[in-house]
Z-matrix of the N, CA and C atoms (Angstrom, degrees):
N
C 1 1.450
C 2 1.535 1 109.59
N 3 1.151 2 96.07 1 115.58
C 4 1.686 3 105.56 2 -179.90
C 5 2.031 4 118.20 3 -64.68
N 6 1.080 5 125.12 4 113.60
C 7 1.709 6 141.46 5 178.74
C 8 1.827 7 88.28 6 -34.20
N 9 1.143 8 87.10 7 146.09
C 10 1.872 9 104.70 8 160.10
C 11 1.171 10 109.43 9 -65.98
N 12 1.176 11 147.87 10 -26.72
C 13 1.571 12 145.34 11 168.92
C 14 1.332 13 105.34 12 -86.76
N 15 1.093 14 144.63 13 -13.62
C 16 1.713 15 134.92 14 157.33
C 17 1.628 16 100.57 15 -79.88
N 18 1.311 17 129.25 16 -59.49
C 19 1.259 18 122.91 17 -161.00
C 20 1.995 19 90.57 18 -59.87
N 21 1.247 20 109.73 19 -60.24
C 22 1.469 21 107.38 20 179.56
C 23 2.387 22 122.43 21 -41.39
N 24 1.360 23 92.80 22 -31.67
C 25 1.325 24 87.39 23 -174.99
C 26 1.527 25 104.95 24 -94.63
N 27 1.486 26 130.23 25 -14.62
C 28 1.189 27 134.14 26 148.16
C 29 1.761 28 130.63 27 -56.22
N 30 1.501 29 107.72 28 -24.14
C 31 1.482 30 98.04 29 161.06
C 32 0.938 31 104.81 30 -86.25
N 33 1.468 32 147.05 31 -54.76
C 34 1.271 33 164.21 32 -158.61
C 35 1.839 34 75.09 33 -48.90
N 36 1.446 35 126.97 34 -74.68
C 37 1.716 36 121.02 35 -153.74
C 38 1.859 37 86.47 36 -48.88
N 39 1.380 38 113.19 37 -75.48
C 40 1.342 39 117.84 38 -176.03
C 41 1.830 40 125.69 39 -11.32
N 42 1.338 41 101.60 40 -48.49
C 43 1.884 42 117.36 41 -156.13
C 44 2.298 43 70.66 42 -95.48
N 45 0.596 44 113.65 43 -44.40
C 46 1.905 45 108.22 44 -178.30
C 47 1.142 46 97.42 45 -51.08
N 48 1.536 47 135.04 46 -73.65
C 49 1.514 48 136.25 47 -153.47
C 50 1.497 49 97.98 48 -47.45
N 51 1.482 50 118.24 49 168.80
C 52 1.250 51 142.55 50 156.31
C 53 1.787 52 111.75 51 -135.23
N 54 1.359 53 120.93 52 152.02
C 55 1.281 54 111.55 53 165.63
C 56 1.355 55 130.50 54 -81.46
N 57 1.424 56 123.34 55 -179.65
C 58 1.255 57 102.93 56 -158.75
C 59 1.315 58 106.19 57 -103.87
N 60 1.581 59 136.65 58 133.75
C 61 0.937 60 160.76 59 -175.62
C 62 2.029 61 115.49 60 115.28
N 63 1.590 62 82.51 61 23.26
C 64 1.668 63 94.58 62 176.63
C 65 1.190 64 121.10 63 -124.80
N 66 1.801 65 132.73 64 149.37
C 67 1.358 66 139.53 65 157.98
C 68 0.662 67 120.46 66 -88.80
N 69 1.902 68 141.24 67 164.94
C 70 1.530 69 139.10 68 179.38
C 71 1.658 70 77.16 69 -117.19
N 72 1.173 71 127.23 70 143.74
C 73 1.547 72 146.70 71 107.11
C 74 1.230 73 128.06 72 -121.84
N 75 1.658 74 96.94 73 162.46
C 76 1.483 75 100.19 74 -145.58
C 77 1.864 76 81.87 75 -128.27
N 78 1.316 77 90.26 76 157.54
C 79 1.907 78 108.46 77 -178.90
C 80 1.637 79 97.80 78 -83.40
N 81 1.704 80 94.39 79 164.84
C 82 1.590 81 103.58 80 166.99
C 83 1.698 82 131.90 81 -44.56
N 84 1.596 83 90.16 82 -33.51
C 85 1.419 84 102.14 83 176.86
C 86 1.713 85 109.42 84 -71.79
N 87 1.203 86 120.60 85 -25.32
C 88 1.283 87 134.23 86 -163.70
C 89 1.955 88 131.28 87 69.88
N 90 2.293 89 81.20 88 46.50
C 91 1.908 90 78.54 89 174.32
C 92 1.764 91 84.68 90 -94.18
N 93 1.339 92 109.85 91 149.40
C 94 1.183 93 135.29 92 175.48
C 95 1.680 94 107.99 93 -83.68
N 96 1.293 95 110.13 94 140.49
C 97 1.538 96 114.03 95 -168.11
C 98 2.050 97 100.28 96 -139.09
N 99 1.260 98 113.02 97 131.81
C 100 1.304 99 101.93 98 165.04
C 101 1.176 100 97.57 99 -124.04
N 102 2.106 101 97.78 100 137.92
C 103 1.195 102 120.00 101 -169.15
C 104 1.682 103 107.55 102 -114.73
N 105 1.247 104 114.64 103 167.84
C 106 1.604 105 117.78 104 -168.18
C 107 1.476 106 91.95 105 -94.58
N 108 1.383 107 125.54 106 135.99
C 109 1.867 108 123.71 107 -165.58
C 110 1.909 109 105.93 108 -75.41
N 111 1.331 110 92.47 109 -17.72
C 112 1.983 111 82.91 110 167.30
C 113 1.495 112 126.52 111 -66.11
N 114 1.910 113 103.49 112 -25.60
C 115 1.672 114 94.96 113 158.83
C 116 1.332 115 133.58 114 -42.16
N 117 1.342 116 110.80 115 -47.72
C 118 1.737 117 131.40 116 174.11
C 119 1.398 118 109.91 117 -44.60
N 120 1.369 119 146.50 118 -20.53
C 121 1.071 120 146.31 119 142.14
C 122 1.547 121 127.12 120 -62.13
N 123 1.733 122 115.63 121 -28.34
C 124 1.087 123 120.65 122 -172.61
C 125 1.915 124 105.48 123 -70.39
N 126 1.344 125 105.85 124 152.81
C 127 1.656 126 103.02 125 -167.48
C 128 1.566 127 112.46 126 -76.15
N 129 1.655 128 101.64 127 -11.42
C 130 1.533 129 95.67 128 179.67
C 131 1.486 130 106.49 129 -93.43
N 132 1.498 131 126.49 130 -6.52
C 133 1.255 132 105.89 131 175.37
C 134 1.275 133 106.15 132 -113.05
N 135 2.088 134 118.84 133 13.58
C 136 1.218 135 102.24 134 162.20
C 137 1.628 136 110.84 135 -96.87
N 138 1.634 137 119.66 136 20.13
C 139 1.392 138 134.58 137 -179.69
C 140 1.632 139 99.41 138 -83.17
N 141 1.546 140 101.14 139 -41.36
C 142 1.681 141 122.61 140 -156.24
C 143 1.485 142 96.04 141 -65.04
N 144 1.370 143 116.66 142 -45.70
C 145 1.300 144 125.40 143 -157.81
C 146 1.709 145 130.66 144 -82.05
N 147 1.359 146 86.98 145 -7.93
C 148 1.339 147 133.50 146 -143.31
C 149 1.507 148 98.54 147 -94.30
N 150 1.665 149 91.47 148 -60.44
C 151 1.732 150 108.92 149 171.21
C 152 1.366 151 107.62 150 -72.66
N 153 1.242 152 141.63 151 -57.46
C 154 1.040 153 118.76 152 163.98
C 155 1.509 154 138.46 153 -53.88
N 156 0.768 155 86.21 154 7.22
C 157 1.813 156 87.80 155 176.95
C 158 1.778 157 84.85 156 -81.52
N 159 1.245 158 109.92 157 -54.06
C 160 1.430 159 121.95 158 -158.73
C 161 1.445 160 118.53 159 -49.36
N 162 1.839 161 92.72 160 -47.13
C 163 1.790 162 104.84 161 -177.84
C 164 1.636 163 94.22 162 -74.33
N 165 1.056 164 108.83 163 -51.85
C 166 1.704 165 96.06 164 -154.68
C 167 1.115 166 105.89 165 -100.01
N 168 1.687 167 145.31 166 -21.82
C 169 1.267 168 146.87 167 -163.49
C 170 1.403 169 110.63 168 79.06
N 171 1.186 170 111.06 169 -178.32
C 172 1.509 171 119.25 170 -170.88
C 173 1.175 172 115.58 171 -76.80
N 174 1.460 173 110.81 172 145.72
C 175 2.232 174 112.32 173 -164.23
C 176 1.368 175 84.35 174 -114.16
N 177 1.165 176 152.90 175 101.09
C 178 1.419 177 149.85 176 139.16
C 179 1.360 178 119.45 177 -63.08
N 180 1.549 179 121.74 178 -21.10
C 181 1.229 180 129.05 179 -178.60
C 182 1.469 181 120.33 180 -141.03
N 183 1.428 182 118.05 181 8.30
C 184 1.216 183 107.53 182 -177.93
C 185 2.040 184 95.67 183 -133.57
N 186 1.081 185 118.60 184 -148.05
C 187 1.628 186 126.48 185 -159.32
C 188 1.851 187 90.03 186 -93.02
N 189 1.568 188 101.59 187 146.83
C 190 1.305 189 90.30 188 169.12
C 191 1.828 190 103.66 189 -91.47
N 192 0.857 191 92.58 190 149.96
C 193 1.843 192 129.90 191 158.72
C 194 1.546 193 145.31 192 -97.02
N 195 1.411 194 109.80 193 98.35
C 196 1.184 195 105.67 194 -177.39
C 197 1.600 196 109.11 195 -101.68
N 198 1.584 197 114.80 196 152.46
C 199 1.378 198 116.17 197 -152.15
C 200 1.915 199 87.95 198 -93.55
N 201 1.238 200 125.22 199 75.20
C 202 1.597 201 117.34 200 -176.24
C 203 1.225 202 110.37 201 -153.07
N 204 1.238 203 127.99 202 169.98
C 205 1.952 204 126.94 203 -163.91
C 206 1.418 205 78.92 204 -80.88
N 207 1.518 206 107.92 205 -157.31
C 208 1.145 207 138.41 206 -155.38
C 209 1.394 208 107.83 207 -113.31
N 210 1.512 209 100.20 208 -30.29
C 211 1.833 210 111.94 209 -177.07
C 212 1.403 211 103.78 210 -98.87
N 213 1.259 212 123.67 211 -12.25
C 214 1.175 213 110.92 212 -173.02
C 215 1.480 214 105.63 213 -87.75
N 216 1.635 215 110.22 214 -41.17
C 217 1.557 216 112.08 215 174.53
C 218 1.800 217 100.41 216 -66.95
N 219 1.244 218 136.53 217 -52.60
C 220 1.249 219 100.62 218 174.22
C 221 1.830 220 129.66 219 -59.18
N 222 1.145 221 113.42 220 -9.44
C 223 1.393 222 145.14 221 153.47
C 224 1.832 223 94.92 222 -6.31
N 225 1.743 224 67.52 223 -94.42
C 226 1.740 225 112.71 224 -168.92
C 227 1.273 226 118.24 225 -47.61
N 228 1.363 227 109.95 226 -51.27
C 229 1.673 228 131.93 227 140.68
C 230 1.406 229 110.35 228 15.22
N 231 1.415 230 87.56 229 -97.37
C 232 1.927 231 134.32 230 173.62
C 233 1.442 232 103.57 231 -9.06
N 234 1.525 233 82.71 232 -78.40
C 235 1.688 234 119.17 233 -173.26
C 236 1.514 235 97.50 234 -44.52
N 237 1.389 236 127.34 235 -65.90
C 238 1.416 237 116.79 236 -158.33
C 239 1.075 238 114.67 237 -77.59
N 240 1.453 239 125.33 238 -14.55
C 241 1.517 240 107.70 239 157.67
C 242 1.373 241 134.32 240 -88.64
N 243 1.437 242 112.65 241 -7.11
C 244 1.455 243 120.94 242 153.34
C 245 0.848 244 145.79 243 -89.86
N 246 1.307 245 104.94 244 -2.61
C 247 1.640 246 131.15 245 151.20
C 248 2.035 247 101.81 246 47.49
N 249 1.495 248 92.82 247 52.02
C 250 1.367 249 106.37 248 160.14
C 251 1.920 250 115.72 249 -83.74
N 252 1.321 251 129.77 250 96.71
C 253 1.304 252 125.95 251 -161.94
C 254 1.363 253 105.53 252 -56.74
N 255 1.148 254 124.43 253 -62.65
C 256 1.646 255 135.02 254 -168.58
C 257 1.327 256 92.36 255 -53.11
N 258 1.210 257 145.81 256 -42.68
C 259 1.444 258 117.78 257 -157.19
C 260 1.931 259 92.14 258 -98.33
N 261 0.852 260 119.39 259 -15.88
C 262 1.263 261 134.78 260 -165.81
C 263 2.075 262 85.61 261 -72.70
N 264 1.451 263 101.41 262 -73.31
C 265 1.660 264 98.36 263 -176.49
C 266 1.638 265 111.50 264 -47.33
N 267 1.457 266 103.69 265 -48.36
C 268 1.938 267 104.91 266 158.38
C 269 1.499 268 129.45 267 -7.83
N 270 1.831 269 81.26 268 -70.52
C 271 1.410 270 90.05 269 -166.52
C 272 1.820 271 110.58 270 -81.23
N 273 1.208 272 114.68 271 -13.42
C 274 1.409 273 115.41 272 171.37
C 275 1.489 274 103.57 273 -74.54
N 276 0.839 275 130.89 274 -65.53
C 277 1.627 276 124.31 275 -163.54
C 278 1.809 277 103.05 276 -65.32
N 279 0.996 278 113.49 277 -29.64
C 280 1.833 279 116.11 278 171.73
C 281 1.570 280 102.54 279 -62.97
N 282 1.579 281 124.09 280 -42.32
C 283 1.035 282 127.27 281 -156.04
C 284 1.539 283 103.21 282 -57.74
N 285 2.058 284 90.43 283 -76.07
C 286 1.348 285 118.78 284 158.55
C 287 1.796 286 134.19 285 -14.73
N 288 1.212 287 115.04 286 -43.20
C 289 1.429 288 148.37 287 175.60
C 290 1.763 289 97.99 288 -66.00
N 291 1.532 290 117.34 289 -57.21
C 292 1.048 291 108.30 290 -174.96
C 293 1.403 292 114.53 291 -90.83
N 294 1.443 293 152.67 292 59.50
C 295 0.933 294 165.22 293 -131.28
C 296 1.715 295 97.24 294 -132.37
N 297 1.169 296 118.08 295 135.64
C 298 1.631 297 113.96 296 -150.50
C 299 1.398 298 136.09 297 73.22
N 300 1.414 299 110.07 298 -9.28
C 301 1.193 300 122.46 299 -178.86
C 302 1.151 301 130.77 300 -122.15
N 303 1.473 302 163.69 301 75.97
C 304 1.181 303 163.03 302 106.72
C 305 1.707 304 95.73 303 89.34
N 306 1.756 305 126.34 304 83.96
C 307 2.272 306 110.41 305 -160.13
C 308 1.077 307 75.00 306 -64.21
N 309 1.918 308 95.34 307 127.58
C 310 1.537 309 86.70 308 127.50
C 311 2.213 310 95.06 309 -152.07
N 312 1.423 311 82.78 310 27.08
C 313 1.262 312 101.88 311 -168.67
C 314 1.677 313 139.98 312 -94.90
N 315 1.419 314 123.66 313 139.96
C 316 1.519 315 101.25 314 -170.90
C 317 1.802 316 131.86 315 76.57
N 318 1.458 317 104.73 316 36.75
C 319 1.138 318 108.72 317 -172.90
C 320 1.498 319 86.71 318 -161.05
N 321 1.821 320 87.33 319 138.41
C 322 1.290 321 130.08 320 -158.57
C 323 1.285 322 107.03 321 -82.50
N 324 1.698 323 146.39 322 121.56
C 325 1.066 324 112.60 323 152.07
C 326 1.568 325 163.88 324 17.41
N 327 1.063 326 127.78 325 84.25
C 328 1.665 327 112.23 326 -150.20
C 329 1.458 328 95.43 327 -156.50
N 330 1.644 329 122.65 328 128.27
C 331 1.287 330 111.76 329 146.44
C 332 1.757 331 110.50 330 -101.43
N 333 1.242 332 84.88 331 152.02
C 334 1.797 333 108.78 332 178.16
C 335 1.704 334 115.49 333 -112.95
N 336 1.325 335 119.83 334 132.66
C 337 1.093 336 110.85 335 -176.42
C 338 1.403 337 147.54 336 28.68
N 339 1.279 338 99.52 337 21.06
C 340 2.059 339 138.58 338 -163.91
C 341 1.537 340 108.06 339 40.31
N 342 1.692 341 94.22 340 45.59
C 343 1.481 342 105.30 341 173.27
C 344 1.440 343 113.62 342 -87.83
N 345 1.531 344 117.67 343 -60.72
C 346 1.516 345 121.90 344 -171.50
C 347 1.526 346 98.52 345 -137.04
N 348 1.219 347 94.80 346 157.71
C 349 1.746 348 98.46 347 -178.36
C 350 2.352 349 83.90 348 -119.13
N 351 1.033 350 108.55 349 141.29
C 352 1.361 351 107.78 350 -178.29
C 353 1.817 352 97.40 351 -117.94
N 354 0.957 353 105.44 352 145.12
C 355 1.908 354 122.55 353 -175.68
C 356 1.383 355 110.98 354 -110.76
N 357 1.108 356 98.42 355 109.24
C 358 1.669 357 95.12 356 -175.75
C 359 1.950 358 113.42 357 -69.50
């Protein structure tokens, strides 16, 4: 019979892993998100990445960071797997627009997959 601190540091390894062809980033607030690495090509998360480079500088060794709430990256989320374009160009030029600023800005009302409702 496995101790409560093995079964405990075994989920803990479990909820850590990601599969392979995936990144973890995590929001300003610091909820952690794993993303599929073909986003990283997409232009809104090479906008995302972009700003963070800016707020925080380059992570070579520690977690990446994107400078955005929590709803907005599940937001963005949404969007890229539903691959709705118009709201998709939306959310890039809203993103873009807020540049210096902490996104969480310029976006309309919307639920997505009755995941998050976002407040403009």
């Amino acid at each position: 019979m496995k101790s409560p601190t093995k079964k405990l540091s075994n989920i803990i390894a479990k909820w850590r892993k990601r599969r392979k062809g995936q990144f973890v980033v995590y929001t300003k607030e610091g909820k952690r998100f794993v993303v599929p690495l073909y986003y990283l090509n997409h232009p809104i998360f090479k906008v995302l990445l972009e700003m963070a480079e800016e707020e925080y500088g380059s992570t070579v060794n520690g977690p990446l960071r994107v400078p955005c709430e929590n709803e907005l990256m599940e937001y963005i989320l949404c969007l890229l797997r539903t691959k709705p374009d118009a709201e998709i160009e939306e959310a890039i030029s809203s993103i873009s627009t807020c540049r210096g600023t902490h996104v969480s800005c310029n976006f309309s009302p919307l639920q997505c997959d009755n995941l998050v409702e976002i407040i403009s």
